[in-house]
C-alpha positions in Angstrom: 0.0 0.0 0.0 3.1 2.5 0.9 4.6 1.8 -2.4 1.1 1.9 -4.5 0.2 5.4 -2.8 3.7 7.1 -2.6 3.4 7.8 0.7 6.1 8.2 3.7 3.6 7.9 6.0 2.0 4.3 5.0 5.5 3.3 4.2 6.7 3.8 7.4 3.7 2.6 9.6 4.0 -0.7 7.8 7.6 -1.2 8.6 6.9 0.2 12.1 3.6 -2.0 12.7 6.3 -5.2 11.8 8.7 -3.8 13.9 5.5 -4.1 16.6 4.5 -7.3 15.9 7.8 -8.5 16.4 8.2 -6.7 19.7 4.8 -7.4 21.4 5.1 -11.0 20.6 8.6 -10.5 23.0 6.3 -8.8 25.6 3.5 -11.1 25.4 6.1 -14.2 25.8 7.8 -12.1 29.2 4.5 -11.5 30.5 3.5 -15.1 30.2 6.8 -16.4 31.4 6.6 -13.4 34.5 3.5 -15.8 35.8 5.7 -19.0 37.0 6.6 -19.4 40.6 9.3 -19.0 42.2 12.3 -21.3 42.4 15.3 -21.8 44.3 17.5 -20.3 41.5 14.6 -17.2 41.0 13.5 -16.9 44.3 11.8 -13.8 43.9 9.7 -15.3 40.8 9.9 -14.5 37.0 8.0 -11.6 37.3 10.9 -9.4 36.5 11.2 -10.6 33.1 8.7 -8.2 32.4 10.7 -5.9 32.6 13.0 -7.3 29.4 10.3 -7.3 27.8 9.4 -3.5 28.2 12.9 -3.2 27.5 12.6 -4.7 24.1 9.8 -3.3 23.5 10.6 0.3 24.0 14.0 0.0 21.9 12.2 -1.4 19.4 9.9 1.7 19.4 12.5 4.0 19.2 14.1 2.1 16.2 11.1 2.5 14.2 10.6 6.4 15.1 14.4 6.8 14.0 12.9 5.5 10.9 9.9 7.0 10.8 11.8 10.7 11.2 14.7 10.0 8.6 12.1 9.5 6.0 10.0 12.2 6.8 12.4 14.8 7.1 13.7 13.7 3.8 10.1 14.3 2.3 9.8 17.4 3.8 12.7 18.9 1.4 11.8 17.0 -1.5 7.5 16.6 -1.4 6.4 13.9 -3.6 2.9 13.4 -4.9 1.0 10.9 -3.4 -2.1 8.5 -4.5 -4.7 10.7 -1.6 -7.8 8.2 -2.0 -5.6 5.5 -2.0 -4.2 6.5 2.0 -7.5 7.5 2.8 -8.8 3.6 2.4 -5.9 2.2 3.7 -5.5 4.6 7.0 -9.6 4.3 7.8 -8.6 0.3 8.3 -5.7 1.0 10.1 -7.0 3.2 12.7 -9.9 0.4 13.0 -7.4 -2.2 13.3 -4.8 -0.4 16.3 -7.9 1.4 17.9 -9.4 -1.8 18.9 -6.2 -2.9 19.8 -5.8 -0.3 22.1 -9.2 -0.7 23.8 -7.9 -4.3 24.2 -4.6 -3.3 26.2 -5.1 -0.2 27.6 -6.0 -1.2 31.6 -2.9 -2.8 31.4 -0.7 -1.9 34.9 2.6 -3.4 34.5 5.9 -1.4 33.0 4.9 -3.7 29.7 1.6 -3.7 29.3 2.0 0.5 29.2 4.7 0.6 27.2 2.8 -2.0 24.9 0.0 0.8 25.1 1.8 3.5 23.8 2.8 0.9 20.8 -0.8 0.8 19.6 -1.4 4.3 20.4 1.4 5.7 18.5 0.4 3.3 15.8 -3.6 4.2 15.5 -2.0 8.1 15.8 0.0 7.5 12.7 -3.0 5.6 10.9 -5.1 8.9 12.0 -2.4 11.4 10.8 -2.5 9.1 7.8 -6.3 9.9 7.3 -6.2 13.8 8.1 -3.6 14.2 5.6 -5.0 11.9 3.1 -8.4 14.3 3.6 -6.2 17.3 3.1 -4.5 16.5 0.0 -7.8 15.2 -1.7 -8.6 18.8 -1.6 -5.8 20.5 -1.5 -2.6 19.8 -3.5 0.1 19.9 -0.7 2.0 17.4 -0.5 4.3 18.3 2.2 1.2 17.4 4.9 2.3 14.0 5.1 6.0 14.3 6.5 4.7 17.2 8.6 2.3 14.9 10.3 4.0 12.0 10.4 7.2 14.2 12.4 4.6 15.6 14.8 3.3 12.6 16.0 6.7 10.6 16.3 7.9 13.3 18.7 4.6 13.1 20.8 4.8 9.1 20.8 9.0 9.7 21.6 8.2 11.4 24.7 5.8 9.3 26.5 8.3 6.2 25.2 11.6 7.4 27.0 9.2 8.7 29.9 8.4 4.8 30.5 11.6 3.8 29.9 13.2 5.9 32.7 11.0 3.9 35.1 12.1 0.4 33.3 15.8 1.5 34.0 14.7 2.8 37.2 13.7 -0.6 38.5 16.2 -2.7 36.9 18.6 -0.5 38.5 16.8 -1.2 42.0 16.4 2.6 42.3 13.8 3.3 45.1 10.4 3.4 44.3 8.6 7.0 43.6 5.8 5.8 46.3 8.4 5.4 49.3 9.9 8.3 51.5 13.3 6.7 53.2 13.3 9.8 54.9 10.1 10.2 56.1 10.1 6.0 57.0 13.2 6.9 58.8 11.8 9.7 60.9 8.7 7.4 61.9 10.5 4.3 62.3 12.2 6.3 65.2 8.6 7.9 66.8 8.4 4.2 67.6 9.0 3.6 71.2 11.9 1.2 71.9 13.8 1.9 69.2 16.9 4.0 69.2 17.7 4.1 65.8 17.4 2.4 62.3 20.1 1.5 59.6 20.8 -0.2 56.1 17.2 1.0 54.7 16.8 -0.8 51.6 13.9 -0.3 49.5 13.4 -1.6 45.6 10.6 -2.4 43.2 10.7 -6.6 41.8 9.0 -5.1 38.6 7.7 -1.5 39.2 4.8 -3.1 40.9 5.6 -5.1 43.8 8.6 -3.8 46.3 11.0 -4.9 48.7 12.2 -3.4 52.2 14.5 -3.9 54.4 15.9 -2.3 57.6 18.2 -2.8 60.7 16.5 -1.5 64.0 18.6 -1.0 67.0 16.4 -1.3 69.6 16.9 1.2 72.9 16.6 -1.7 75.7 17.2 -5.7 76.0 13.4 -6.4 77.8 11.1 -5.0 74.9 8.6 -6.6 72.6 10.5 -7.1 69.2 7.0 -8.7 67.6 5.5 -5.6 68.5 8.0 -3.4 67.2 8.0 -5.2 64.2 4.5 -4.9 63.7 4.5 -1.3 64.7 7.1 -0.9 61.6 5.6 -3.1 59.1 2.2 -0.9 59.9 3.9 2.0 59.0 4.2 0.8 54.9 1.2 -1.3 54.8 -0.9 0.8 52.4 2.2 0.6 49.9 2.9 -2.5 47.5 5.3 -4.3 49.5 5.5 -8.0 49.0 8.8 -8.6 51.6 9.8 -6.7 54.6 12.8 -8.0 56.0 13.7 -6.5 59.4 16.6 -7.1 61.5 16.9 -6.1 65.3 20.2 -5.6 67.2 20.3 -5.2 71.0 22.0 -2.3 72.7 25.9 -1.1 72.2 25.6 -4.7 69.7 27.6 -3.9 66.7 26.0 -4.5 63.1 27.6 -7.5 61.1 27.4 -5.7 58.1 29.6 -2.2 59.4 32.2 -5.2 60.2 
């Protein structure tokens, strides 16, 4: 159809829309495989081969917009005529085509499943741009509509895209989670009666869902209730999405394993 019409824009949502296929098939085999339980070797699960797959899936994304914008700004120097009705049958079916695609995916929650969002968006926004620019040049005879629109979406597409790949790297560098104040878990931690003072706070996300915390508590007396201060502790993050707290209490004047 891109080669019948002349047109950057079909051209380049075609190879794009295989570039897709290629990388939601990776995200739709992490996600599956993210669903097994844990192991001795993974003890924390699979689920943080989601994150690969978002991985994949966004690079893959910004390949095909590096595509999408060498073409375009080619065309935008050197407009070529374009077969108008032509586009305009072929972008109606694929905005029908990515739109219900989008309505499939889009309560997704995970890293993936957004990032596999914004994949069909930007591809029913190209298909659109596609069909406003078709319906422009049937009129009109400009031909430099198409790389214009096809450049203008790509950068709106390229923004959300690296915004949700920050947070991939952000998790698979165990950076802590946006949801969790160490400072603030700090200063209540030590509001607790019979403790002295906390240590080695250790908060990450498994896969931007599901987090992990760990703390030393140095309790302020030899006789008090370590369940209950544990509780106390774990009460304090129990609204958030942690799926392990891991707390470790040292006596008085005891000295931390780890500082040795």
């Amino acid at each position: 159809g891109g080669f019948w019409t002349n047109s950057i824009a079909i051209l380049t949502d075609a190879v794009h829309d295989l570039g897709d296929s290629i990388s939601l098939g990776l995200a739709w085999y992490f996600d599956k495989l993210s669903h097994r339980e844990r192991t001795p070797r993974h003890t924390f699960g699979y689920r943080r081969f989601r994150l690969l797959g978002g991985l994949i899936t966004g690079v893959m994304l910004l390949l095909g917009l590096g595509f999408v914008l060498y073409h375009a700004v080619g065309r935008l120097t050197d407009p070529q005529e374009v077969r108008a009705p032509g586009m305009l049958a072929l972008a109606v079916l694929g905005v029908l085509f990515n739109g219900a695609a989008v309505l499939h995916v889009k309560s997704g929650t995970s890293l993936t499943e957004k990032l596999v969002s914004w994949h069909l968006i930007e591809d029913t926004l190209g298909w659109l741009a596609v069909l406003i620019g078709a319906g422009i040049m049937m009129v009109w005879d400009v031909p430099i509509v198409d790389p214009i629109l096809s450049i203008s979406i790509s950068m709106i597409v390229l923004w959300n895209v690296g915004r949700n790949l920050k947070k991939v790297f952000s998790v698979m560098l165990q950076a802590t989670p946006d949801s969790f104040d160490a400072e603030a878990f700090e200063t209540d931690v030590l509001a607790i009666d019979g403790i002295e003072s906390v240590h080695h706070i250790h908060c990450w996300s498994i896969d931007g869902e599901s987090h992990v915390l760990s703390a030393h508590l140095v309790l302020d007396a030899a006789d008090v209730d370590v369940a209950k201060i544990k509780e106390q502790v774990r009460d304090l993050v129990d609204s958030q999405d942690f799926e392990h707290i891991t707390l470790e209490t040292e006596r008085p004047g005891e000295p931390c394993p780890q500082n040795e």
